[in-house]
N, CA, C and O of each residue as an XYZ file, in Angstrom:
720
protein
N     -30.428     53.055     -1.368
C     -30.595     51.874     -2.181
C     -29.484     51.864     -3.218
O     -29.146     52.929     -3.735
N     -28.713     50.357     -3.655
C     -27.992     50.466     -4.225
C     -28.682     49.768     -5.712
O     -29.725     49.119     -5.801
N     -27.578     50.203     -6.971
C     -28.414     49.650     -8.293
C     -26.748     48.844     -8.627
O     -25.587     49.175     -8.389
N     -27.381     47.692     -9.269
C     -26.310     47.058     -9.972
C     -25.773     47.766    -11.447
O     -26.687     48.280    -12.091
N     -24.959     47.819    -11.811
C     -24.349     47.871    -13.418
C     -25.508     47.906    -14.556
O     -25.603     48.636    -15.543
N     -26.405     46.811    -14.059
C     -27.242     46.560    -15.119
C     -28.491     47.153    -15.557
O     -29.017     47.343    -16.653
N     -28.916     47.474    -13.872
C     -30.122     48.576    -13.541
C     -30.160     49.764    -13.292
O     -31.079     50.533    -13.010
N     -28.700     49.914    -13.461
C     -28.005     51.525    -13.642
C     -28.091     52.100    -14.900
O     -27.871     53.274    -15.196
N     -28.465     51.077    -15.700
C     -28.026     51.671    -17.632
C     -26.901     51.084    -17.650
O     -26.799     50.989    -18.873
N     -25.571     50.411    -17.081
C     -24.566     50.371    -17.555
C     -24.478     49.169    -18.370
O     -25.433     48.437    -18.630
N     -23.265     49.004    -18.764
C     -22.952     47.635    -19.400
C     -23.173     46.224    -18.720
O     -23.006     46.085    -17.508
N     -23.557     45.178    -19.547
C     -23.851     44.124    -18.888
C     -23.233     43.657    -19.267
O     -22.967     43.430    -20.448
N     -22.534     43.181    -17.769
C     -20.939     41.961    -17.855
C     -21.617     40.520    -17.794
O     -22.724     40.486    -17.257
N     -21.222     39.627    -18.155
C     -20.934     38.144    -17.941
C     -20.374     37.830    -16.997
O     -19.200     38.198    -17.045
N     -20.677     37.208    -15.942
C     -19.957     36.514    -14.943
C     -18.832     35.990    -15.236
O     -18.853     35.329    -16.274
N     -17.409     36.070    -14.450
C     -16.328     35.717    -14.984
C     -16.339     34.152    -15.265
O     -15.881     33.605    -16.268
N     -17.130     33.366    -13.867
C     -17.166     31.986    -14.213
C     -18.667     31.701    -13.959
O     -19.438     32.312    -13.218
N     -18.851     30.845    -14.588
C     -20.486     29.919    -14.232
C     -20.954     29.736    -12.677
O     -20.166     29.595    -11.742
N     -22.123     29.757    -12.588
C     -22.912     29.840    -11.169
C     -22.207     27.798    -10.750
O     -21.916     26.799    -11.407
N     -22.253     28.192     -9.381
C     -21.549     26.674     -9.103
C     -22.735     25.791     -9.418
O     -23.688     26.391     -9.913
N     -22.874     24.491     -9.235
C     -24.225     23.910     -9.241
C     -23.989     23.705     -8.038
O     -22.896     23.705     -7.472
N     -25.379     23.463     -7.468
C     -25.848     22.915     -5.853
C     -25.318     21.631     -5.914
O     -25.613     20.763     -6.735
N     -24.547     21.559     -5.034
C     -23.849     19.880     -4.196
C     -25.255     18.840     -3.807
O     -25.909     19.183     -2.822
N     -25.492     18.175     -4.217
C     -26.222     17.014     -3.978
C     -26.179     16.658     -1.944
O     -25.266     16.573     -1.123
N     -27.579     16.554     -1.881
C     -27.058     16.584      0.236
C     -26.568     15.191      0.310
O     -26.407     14.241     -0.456
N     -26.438     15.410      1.272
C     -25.086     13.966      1.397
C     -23.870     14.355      0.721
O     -22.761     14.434      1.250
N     -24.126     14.565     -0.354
C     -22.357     14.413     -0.449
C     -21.319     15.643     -0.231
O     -20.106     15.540     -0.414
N     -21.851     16.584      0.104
C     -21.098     17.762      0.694
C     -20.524     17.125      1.850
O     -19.433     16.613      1.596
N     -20.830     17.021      2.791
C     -20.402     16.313      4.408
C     -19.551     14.888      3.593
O     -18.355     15.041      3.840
N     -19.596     14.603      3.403
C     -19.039     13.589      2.474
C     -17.161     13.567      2.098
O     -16.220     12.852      2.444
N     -17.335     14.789      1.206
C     -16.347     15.244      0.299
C     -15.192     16.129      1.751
O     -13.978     15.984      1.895
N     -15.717     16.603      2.218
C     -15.457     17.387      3.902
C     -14.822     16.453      4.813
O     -13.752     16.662      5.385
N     -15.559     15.379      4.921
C     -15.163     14.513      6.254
C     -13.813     13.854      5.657
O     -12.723     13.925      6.224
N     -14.059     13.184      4.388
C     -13.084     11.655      4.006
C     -11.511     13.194      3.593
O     -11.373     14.195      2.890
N     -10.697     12.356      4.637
C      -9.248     12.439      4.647
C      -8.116     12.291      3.006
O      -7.651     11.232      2.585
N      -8.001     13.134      2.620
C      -7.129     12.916      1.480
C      -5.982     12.471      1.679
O      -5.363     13.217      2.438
N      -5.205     11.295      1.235
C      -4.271     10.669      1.196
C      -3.379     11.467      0.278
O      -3.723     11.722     -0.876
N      -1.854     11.988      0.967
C      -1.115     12.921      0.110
C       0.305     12.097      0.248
O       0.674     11.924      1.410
N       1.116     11.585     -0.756
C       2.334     10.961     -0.587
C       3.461     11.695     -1.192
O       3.376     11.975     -2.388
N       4.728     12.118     -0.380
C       5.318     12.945     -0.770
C       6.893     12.033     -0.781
O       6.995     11.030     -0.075
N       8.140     12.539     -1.709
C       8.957     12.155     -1.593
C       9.494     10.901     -1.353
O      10.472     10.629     -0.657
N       8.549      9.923     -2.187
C       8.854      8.955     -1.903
C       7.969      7.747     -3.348
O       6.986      8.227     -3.912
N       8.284      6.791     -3.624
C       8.411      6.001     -4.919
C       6.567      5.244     -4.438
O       6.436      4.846     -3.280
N       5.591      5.160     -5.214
C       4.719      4.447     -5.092
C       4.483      3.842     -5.831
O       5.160      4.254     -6.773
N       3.670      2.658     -6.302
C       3.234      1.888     -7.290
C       1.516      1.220     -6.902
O       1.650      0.966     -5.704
N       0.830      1.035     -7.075
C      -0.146      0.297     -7.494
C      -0.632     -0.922     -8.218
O      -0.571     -0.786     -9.440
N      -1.045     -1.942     -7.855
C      -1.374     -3.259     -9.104
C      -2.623     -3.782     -8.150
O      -2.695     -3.933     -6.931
N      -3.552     -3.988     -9.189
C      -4.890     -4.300     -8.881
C      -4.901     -6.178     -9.722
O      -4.698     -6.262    -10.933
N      -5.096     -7.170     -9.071
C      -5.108     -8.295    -10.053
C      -6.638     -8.831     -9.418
O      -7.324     -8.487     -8.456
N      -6.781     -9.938    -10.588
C      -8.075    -10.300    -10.117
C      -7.821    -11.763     -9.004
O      -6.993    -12.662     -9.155
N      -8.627    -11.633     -8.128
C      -8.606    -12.714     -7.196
C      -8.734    -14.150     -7.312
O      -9.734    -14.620     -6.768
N      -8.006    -14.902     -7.855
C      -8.088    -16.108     -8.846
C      -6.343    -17.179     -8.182
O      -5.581    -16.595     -7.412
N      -6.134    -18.137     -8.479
C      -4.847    -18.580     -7.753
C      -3.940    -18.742     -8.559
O      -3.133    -19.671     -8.550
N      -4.000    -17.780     -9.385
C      -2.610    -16.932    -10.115
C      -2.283    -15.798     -9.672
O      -1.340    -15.241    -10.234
N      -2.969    -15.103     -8.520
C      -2.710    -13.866     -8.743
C      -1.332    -13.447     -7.971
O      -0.513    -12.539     -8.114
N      -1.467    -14.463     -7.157
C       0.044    -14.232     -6.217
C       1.023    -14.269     -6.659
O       1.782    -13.405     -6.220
N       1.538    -15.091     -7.593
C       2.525    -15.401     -8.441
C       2.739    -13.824     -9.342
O       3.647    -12.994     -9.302
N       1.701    -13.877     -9.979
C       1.514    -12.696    -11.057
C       2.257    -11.278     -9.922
O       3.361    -10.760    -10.091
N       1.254    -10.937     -8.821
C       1.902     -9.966     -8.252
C       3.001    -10.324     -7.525
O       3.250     -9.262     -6.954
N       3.908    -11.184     -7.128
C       5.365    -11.288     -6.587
C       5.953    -11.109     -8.057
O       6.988    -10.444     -8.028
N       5.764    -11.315     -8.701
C       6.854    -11.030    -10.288
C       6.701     -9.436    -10.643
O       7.750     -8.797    -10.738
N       5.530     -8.798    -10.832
C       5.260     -7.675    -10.540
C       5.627     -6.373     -9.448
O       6.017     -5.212     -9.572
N       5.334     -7.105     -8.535
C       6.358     -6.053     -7.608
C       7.629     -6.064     -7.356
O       8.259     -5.074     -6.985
N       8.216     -7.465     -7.584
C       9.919     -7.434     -7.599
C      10.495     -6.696     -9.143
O      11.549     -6.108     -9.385
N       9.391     -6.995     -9.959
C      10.209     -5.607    -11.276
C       9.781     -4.582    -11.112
O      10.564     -3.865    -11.735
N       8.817     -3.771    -10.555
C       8.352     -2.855     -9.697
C       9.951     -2.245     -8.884
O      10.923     -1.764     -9.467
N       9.843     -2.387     -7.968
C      11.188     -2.041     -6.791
C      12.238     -2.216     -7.510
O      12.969     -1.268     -7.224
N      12.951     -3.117     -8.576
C      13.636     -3.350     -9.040
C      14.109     -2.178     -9.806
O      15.241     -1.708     -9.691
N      13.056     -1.665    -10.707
C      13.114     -0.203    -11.699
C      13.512      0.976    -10.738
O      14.284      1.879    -11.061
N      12.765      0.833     -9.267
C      13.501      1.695     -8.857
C      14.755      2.168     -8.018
O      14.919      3.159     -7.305
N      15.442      1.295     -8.295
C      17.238      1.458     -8.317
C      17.339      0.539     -6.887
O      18.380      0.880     -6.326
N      16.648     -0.477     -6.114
C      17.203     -1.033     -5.205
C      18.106     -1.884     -5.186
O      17.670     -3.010     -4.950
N      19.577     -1.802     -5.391
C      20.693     -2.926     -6.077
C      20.664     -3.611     -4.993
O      20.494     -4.764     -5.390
N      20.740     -3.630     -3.543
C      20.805     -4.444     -2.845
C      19.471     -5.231     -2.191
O      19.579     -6.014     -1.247
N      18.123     -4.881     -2.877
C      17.298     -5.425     -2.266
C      17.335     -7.166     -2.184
O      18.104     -7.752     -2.946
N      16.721     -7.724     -1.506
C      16.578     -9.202     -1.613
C      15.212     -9.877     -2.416
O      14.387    -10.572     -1.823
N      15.133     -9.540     -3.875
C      14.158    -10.044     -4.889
C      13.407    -11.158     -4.003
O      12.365    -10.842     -3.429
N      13.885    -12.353     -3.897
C      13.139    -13.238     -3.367
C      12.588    -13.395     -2.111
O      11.730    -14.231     -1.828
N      13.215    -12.375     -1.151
C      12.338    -12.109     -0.257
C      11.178    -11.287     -0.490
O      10.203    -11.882     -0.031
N      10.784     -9.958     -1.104
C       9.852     -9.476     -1.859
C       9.172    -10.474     -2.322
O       8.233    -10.635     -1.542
N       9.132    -11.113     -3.024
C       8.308    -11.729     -3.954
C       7.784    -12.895     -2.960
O       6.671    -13.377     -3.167
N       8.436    -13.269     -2.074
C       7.827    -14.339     -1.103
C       6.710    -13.611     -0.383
O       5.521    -13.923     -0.336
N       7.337    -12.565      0.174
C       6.368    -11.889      1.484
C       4.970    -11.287      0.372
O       3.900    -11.364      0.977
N       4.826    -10.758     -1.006
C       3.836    -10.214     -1.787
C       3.248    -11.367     -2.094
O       2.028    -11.523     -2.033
N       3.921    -12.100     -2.384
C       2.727    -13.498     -2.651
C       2.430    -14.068     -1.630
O       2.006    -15.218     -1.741
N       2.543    -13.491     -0.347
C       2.138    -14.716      0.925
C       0.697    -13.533      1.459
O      -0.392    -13.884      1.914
N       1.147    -12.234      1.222
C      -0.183    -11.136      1.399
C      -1.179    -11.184      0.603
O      -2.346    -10.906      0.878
N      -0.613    -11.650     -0.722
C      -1.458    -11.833     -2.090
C      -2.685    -13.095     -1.953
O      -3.834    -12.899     -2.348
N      -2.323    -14.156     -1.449
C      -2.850    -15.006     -0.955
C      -3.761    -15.090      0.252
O      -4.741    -15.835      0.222
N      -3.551    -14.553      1.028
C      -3.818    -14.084      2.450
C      -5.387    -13.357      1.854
O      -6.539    -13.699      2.125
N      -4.787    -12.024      0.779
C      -6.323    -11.410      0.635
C      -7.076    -12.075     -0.351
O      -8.279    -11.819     -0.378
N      -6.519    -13.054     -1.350
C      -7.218    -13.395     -2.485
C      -8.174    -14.473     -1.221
O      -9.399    -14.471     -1.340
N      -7.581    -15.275     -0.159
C      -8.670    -15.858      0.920
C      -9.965    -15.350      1.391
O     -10.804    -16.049      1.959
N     -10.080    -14.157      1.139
C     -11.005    -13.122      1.774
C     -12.194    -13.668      1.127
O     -13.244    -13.976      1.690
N     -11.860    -13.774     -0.376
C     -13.195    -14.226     -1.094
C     -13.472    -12.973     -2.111
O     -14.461    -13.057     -2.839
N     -12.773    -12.005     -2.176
C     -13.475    -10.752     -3.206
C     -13.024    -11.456     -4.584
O     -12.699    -12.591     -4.933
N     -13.170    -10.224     -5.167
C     -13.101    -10.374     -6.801
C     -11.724     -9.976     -7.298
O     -11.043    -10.399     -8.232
N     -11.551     -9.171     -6.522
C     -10.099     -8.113     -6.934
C      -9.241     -8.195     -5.456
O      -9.713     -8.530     -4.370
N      -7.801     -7.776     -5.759
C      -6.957     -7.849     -4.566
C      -6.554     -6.874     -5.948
O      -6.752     -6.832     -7.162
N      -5.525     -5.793     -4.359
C      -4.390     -4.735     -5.111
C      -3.336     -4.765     -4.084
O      -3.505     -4.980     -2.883
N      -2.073     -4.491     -4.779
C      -1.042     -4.220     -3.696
C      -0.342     -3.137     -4.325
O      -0.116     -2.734     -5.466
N       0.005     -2.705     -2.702
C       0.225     -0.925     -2.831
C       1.760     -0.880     -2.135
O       2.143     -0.949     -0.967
N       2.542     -0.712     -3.604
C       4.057     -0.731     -2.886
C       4.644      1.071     -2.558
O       4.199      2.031     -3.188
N       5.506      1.157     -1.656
C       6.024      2.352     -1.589
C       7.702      2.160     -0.558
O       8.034      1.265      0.219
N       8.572      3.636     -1.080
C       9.624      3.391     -0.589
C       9.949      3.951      0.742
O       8.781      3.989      1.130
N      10.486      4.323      1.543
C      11.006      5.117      2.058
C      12.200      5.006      3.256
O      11.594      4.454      4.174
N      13.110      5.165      3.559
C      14.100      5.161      4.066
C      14.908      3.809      4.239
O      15.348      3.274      5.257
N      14.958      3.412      2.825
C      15.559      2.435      2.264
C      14.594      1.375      2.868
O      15.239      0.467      3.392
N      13.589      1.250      2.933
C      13.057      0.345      3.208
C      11.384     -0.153      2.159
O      10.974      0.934      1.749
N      10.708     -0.927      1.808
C       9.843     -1.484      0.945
C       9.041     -1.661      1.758
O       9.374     -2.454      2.639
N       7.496     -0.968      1.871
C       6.050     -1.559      2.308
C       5.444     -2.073      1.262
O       5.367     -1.563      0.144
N       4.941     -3.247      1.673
C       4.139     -3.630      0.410
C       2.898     -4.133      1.022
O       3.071     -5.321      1.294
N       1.751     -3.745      1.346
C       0.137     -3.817      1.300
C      -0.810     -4.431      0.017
O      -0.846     -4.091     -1.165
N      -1.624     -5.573      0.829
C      -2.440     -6.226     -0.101
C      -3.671     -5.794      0.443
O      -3.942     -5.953      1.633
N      -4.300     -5.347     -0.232
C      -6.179     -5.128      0.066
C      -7.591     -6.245     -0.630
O      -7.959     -6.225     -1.805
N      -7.862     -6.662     -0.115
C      -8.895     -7.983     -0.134
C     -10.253     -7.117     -1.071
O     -11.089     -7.643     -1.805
N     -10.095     -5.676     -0.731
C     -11.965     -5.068     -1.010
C     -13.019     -6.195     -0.711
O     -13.857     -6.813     -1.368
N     -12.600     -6.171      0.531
C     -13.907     -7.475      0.807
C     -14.019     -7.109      2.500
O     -13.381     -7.337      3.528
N     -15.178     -6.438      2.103
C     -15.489     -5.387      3.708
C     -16.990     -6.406      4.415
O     -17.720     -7.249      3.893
N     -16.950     -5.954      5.456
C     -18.179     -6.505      6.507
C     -17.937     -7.802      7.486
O     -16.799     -8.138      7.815
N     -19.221     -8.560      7.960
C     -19.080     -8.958      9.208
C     -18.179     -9.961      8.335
O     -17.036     -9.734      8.731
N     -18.117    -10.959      7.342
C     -17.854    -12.176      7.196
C     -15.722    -12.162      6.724
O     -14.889    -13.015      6.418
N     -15.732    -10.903      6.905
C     -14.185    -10.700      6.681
C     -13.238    -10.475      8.610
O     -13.474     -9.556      9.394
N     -12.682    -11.119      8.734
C     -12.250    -11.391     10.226
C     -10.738    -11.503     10.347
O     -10.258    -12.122      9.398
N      -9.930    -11.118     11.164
C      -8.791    -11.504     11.181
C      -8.757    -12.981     12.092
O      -8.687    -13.191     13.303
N      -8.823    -13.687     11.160
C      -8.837    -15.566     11.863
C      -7.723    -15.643     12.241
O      -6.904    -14.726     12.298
N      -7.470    -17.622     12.773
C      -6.697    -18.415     13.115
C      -5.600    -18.048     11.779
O      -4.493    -17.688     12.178
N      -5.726    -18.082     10.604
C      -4.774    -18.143      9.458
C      -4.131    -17.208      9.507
O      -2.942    -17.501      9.388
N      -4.346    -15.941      9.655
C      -4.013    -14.657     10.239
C      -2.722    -14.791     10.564
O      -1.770    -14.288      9.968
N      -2.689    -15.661     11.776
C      -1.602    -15.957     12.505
C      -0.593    -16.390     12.055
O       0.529    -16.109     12.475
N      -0.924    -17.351     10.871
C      -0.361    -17.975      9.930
C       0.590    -17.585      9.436
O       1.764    -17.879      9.664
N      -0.031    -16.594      8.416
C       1.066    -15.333      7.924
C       1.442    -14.798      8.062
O       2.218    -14.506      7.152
N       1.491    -13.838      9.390
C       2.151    -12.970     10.049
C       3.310    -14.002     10.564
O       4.357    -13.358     10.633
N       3.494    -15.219     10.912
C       4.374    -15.650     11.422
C       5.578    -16.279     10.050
O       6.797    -16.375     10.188
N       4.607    -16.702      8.531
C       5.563    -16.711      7.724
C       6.428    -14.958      7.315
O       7.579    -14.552      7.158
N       5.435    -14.550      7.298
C       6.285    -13.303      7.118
C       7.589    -12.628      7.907
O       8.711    -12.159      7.714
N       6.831    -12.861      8.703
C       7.914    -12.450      9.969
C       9.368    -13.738     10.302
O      10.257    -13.524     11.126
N       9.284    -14.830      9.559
C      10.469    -15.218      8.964
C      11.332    -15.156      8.015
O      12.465    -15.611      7.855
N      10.303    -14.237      7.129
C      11.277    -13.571      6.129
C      12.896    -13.242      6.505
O      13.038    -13.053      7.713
N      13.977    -13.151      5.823
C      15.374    -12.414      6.292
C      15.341    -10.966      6.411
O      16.004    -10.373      7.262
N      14.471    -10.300      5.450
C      14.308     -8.765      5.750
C      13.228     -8.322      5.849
O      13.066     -7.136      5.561
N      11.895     -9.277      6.377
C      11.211     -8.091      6.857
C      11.308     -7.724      8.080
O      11.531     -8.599      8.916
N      11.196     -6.637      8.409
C      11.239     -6.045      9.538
C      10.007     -5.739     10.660
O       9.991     -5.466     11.861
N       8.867     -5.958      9.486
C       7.760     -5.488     10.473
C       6.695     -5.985      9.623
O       6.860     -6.009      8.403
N       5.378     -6.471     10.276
C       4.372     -6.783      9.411
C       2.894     -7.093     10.061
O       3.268     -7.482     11.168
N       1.359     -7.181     10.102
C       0.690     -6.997     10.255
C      -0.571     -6.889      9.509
O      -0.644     -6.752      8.288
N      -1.684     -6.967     10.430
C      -3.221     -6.944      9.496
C      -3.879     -6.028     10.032
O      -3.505     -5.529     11.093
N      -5.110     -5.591      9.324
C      -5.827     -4.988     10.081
C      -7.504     -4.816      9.260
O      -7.751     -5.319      8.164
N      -8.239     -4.217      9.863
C      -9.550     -4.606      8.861
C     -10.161     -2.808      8.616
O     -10.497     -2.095      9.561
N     -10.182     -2.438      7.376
C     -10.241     -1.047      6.483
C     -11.844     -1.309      6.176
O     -12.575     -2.295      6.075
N     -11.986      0.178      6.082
C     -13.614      0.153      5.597
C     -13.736     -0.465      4.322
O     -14.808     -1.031      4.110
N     -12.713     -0.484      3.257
C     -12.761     -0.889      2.201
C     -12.068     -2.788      2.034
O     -11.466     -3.273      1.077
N     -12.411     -3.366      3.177
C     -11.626     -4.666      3.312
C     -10.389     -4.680      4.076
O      -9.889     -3.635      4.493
N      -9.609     -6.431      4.381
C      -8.491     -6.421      5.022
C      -7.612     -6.406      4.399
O      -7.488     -7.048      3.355
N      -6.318     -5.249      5.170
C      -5.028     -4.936      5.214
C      -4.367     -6.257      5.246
O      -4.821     -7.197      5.898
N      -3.181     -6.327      4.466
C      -2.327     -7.068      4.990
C      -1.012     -6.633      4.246
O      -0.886     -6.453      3.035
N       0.076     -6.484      5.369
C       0.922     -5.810      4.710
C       2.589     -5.973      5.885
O       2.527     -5.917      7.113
N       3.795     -6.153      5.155
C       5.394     -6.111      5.554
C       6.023     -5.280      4.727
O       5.950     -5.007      3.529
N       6.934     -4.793      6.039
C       7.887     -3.831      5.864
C       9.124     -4.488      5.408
O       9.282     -5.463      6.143
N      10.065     -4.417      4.553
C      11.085     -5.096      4.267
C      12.524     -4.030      3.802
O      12.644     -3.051      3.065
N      13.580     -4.921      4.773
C      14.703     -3.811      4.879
C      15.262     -3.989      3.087
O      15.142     -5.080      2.530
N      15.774     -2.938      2.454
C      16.137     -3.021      1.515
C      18.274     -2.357      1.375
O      19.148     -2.292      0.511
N      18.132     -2.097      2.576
C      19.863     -2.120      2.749
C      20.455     -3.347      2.337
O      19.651     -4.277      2.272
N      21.457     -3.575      2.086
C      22.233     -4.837      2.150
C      22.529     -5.360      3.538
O      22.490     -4.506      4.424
N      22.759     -6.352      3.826
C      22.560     -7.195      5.503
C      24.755     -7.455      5.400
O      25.605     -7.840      4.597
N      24.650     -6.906      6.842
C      25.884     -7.526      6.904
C      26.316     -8.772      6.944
O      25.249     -9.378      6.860
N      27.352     -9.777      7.032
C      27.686    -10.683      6.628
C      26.946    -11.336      8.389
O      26.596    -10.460      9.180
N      26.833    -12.408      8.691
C      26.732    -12.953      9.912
C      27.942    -13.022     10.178
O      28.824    -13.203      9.338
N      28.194    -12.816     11.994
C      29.557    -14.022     12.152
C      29.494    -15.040     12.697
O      28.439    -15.447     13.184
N      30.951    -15.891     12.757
C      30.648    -17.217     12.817
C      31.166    -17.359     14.545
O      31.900    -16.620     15.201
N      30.611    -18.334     14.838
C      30.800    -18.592     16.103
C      31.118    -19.694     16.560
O      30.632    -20.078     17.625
N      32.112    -20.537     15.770
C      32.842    -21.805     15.569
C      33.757    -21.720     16.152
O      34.176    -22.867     16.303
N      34.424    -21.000     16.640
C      35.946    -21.208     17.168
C      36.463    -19.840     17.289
O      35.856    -18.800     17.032
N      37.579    -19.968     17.684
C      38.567    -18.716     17.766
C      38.687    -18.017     16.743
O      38.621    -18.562     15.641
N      38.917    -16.460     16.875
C      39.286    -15.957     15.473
C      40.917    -16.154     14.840
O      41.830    -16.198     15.664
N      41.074    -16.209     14.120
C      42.324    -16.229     13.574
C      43.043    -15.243     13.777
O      42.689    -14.078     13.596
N      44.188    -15.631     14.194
C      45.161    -14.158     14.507
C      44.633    -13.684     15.831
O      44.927    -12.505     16.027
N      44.088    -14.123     16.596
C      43.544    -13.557     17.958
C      43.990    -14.441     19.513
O      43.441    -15.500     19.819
N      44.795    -13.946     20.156
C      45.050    -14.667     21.278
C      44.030    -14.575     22.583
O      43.417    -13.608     23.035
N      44.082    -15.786     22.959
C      43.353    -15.567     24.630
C      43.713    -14.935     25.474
O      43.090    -14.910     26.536
């Protein structure tokens, strides 16, 4: 049989730290399952506005000084601010209370994501849907764009090139200085 410290006669220590408390059931499996979102090496921002028909405006001015602070000299401001206020709109449609858009950088390029927080059956990717994905996707630099429906409400979100665009060429005539 073994004796502890205490029932030995010896000195009685203090636990170095406090007894844990018991995890509440449910939320152990909880804290376990849900996926931590980790963003590395790369510029993020956040803006939560309230869902009202200012808010688009408010967040295209917001995220173009957003990206702006962070050193994109060649981005295209007004394309940003078109494509964030056309997502901004898109989720303030949903019907919630709040819309956020979640900007981030990475390989010279701008995602910018709008979230509706407006989850369940009555949130749908509709006919309008179509709508915006097709204004967006006339943007000059976005590159990529899309919806989708999150436990926490619908996605809506474009990728936008933030390189500078080469010049077009022209296709009027002969080049100068160039023989047939």
């Amino acid at each position: 049989m073994t004796t502890t410290p205490a029932e030995a006669g010896g000195p009685e220590v203090p636990p170095s730290c406090p007894p844990a408390a018991p995890t509440p059931p449910g939320r152990q499996t909880m804290d376990r399952l849900r996926p931590r979102m980790e963003i590395r090496n790369r510029q993020t921002a956040g803006l939560t506005f309230r869902a009202d028909r200012w808010a688009a405006k408010k967040a295209g001015a917001q995220a173009a000084a957003t990206v702006r602070a962070w050193g994109y000299a060649h981005l295209d401001e007004p394309d940003l601010e078109s494509a964030v206020r056309r997502l901004v709109e898109a989720a303030v449609a949903d019907g919630g209370k709040r819309v956020s858009v979640h900007l981030a950088d990475q390989d010279r390029r701008i995602l910018a994501v709008a979230l509706s927080h407006v989850a369940g059956p009555g949130v749908d990717a509709g006919p309008d849907d179509d709508a915006v994905l097709t204004e967006l996707a006339a943007l000059r630099t976005v590159v990529g764009c899309g919806s989708d429906l999150a436990p926490d409400g619908r996605r809506v979100w474009a990728l936008l090139d933030a390189e500078p665009r080469a010049p077009r060429e022209r296709s009027s005539g002969p080049v100068p200085g160039r023989s047939r």
